[in-house]
C-alpha positions in Angstrom: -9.1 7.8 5.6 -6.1 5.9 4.1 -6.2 3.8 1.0 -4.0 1.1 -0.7 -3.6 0.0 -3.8 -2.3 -3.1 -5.3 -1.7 -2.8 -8.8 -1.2 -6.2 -10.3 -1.7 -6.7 -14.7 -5.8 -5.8 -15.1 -6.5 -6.3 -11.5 -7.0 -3.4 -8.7 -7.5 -3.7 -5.9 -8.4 -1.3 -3.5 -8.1 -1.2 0.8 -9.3 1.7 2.9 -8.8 2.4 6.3 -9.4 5.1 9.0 -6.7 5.7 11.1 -8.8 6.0 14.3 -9.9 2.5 13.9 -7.5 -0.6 15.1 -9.8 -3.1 13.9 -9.6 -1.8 10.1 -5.2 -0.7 10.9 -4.2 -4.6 11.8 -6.6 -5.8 8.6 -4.7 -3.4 6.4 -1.1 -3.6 8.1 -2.1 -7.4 7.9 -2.4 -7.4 4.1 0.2 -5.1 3.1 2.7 -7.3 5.0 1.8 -10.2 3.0 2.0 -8.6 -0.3 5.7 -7.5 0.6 6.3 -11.1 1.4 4.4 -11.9 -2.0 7.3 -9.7 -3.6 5.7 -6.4 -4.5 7.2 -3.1 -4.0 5.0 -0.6 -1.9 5.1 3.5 -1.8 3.1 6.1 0.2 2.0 8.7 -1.9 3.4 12.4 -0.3 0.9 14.6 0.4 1.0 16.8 -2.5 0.3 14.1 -4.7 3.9 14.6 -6.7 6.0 11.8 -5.7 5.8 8.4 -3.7 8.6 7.7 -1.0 9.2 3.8 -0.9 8.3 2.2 2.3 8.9 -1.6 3.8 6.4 -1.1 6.6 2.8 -0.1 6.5 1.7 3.4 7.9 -1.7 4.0 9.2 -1.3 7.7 8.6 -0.6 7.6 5.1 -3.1 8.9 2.8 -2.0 6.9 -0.3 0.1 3.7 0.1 0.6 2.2 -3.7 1.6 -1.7 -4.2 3.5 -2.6 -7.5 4.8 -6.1 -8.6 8.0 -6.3 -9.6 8.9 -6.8 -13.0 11.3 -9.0 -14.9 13.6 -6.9 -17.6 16.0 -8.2 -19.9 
């Protein structure tokens, strides 16, 4: 079962999906492309849990895939 996250000020939001299932793989592949386009950054959480590995197109074999927005510095 994967999950994705889009972390966005107080709002979470939360997608699951199970890999054997195309219906549920296009729905999420489907949303994750439009929050790229929307700007945010997105990372697949390794295995282990220690580190996320950026990624610019969705895999229906990750476990953790995390959405961010960018923010503005200055």
């Amino acid at each position: 079962m994967g999950k994705m996250y889009l972390l966005y000020e107080d709002d979470n939001r939360k997608l699951f999906w199970d890999e054997s299932s195309p219906e549920e793989i296009a729905v999420a592949q489907s949303r994750f492309k439009q929050y790229l386009k929307e700007g945010y950054l997105a990372c697949r959480i390794e295995r282990d849990g220690n580190r996320g590995v950026q990624i610019v197109e969705f895999d229906p074999k990750a476990q953790e895939i995390i959405l961010v927005s960018m923010v503005e510095g200055g």
